[in-house]
N, C-alpha and C positions, 0 to 999 in steps of 0.2 A: 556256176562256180564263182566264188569270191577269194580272189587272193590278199593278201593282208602282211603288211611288214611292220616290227614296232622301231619308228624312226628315233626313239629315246627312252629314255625313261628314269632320268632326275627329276624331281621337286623341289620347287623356290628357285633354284641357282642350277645352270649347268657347271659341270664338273669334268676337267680333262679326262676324253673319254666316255663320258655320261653325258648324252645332250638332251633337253629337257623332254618331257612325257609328251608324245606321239603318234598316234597310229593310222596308215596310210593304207588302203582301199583299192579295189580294180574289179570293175566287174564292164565286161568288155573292153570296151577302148576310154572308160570313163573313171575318172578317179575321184574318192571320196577321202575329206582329211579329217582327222577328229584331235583335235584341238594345234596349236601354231603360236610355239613360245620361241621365245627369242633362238636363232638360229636353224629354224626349223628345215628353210630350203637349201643351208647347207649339207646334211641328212637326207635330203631328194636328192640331191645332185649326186650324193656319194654313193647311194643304192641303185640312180640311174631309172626310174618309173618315169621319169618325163614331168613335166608343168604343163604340156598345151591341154591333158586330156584332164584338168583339177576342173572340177565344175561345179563343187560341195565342198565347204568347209563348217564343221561341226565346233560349234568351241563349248564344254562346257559350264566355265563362268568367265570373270573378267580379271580376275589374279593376273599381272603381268607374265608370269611362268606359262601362262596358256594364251595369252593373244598376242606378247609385244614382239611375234615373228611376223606379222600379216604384213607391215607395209613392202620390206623386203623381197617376200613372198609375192604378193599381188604384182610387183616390178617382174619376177622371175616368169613371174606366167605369161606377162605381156609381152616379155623379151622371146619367149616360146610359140609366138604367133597366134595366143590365143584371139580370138574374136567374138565369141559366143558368150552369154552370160552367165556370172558365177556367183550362188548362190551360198550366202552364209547363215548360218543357225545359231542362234543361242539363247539363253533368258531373257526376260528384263534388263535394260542395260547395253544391250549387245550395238543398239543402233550408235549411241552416245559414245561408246568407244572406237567403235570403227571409225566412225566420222572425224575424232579426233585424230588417230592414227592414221589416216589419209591423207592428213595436210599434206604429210611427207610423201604420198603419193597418191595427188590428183589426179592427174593423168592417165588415163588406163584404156587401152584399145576394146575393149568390153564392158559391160555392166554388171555393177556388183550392187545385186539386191541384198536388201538384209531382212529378216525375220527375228522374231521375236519369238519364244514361242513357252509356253507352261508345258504340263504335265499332255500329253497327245497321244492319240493312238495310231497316227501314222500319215505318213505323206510321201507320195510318190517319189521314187527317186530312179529315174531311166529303169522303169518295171521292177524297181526293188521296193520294198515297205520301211520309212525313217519313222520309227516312235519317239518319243522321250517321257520324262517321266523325272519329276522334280526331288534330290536328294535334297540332303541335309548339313549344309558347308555355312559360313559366315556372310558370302552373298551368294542371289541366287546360284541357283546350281542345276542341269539336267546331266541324266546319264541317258546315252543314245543309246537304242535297239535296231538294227539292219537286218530285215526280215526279206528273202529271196522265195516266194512261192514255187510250187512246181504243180506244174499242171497232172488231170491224171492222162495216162496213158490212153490213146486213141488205140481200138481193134479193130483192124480191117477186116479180118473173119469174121465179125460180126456183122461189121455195117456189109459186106458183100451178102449174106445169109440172109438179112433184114433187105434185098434191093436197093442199098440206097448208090445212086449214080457215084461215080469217083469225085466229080466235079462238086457234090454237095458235101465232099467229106470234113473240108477245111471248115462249112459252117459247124457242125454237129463239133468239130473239136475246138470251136471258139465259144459255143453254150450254146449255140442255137437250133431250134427246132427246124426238121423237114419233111414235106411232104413226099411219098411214096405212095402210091397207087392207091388215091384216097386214102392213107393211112397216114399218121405222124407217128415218127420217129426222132428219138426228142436223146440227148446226150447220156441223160443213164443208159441209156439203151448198147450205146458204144464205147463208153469208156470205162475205163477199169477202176478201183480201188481210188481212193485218196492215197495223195504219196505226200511223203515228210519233205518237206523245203530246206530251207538253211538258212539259220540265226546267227549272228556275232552282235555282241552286247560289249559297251565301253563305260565304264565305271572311274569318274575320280572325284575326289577331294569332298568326302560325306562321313559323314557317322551310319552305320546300320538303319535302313527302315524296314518297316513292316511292309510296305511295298516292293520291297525288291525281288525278293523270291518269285513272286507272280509275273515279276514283269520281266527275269533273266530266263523264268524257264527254261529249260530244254535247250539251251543256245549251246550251238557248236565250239563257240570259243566265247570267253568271255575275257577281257583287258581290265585288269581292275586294279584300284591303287593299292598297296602295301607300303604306305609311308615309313609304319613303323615296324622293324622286324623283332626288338629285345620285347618281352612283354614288360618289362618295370619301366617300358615309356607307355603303357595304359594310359595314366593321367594327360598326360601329354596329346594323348591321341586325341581323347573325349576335351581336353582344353582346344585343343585346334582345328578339332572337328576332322578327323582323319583315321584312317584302321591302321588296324596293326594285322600283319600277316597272317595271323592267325581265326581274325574278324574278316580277314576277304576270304579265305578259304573256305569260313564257314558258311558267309554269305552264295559263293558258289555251291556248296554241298548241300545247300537248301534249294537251291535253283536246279537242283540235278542238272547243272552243265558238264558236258561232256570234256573239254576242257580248259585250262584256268592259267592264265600269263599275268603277273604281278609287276607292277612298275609304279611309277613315282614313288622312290625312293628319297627317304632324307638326307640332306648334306650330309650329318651326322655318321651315315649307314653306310659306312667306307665298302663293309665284305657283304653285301645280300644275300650271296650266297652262304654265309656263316646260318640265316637264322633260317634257309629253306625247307627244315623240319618242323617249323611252324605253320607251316602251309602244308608239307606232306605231308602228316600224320592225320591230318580230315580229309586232305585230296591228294592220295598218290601222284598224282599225275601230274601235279599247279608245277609250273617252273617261273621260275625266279628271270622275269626277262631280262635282255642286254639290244641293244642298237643292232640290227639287222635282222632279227629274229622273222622270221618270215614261214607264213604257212599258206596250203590252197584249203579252203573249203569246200566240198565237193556235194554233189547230192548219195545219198546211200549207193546206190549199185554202182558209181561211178568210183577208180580206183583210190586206194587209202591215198589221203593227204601226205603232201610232203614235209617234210618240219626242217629246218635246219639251224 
């Protein structure tokens, strides 16, 4: 299960009530942040997920609206007992800012690696899978994919039918093969079907690629910017390199995700929820986020998600 709250979702400038674009992570006791604009662990504190268990932080590019919460932030986690180290993601660039942003906080009872990273098809994250995958913004840019596998199901009536001892059972369900009375007995033998895992995909501050759809597929939720909701700011969009509500919906509806949360909003875009028909009429279902919005993603048989 991944749970998921969206801690903001203004662009360029927070706005009373609108804190800037956000989205905050939980899979066990480990929290994942994807991007950290000015104010951001005000937004933590207010939702209550805690700072000792941040161990990942996703930013992705270096627009002040998405990194100039970290040094604040990095102080909040310290202040939280963290010890352990916390690892940061982003382009080209990402080390030069951070390091700058640190003057104001040296000091840190942990270590903060940083990464660099292009276009990736994945890297470990406490047993979950981090892709990314290079948009199309004014500097670099990644939009992160968070891929949770699930294993297939182990049958005991099998392996008990096949002789295999209890005590061999835990290898057969980690891939490995065993012997039984001169025979090997190998994991097809015991497990069932392939089962579908769980996807969440974070998208901002890009023009459309040809890449996206392949790379959103099938994602359980997808986060993705709608800066602009009126279509007669088109020009505007393609000048600042950013969608319009109606260009992430359709982005999602190529990706068949299942469902679709819109944020980074323009100053400008006082009612978002005025232009929400922009986005329903290709994806029933996209809603128009707001600060606390929060859902579980679950795996298939496990019980329907909660939304609020």
């Amino acid at each position: 299960m991944i749970d998921l709250i969206l801690l903001g979702t203004s662009g360029t400038i927070p706005l009373p009530g609108r804190p800037l674009s956000s989205v905050l992570g939980r899979l066990g006791p480990d929290l994942i942040l994807f991007d950290c604009g000015e104010g951001t662990q005000v937004s933590m504190r207010r939702w209550g997920w805690g700072f000792k268990g941040l161990s990942a932080i996703c930013l992705s590019h270096m627009h002040g609206d998405h990194v100039s919460g970290l040094p604040g932030l990095l102080l909040s986690v310290a202040n939280a007992g963290r010890t352990e180290p916390l690892d940061i993601y982003g382009p080209v660039g990402t080390r030069l800012v951070v390091a700058g942003l640190r003057v104001i906080a040296p000091r840190l009872p942990y270590d903060v690696r940083v990464h660099e990273l292009g276009t990736s098809d994945g890297l470990d994250w406490h047993g979950a899978t981090l892709a990314t995958l290079a948009v199309d913004h004014a500097l670099p840019c990644l939009a992160y994919r968070l891929d949770l596998a699930r294993g297939r199901q182990f049958q005991p009536a099998l392996a008990r039918a096949l002789g295999v001892p209890v005590e061999d059972w835990k290898r057969l369900q980690h891939g490995q093969s065993v012997a039984v009375d001169g025979r090997l007995v190998g994991p097809d033998d015991v497990l069932g079907p392939e089962r579908r895992g769980i996807r969440f995909a974070y998208v901002t501050d890009t023009r459309p690629t040809a890449e996206m759809p392949a790379f959103l597929a099938d994602a359980d939720l997808l986060v993705i910017e709608g800066t602009y909701g009126d279509p007669a700011d088109a020009e505007n969009a393609v000048a600042n390199k950013h969608l319009l509500f109606s260009e992430a919906a359709e982005i999602g509806r190529a990706a068949r995700v299942r469902s679709l949360w819109l944020t980074h909003f323009s100053a400008k875009l006082l009612d978002p929820d005025q232009y929400a028909p922009e986005a329903t009429r290709l994806m029933p279902d996209a809603i128009v986020g707001h600060e606390g919005l929060t859902t579980s993603l679950r795996f298939e048989d496990e019980p329907t998600p909660v939304r609020e």
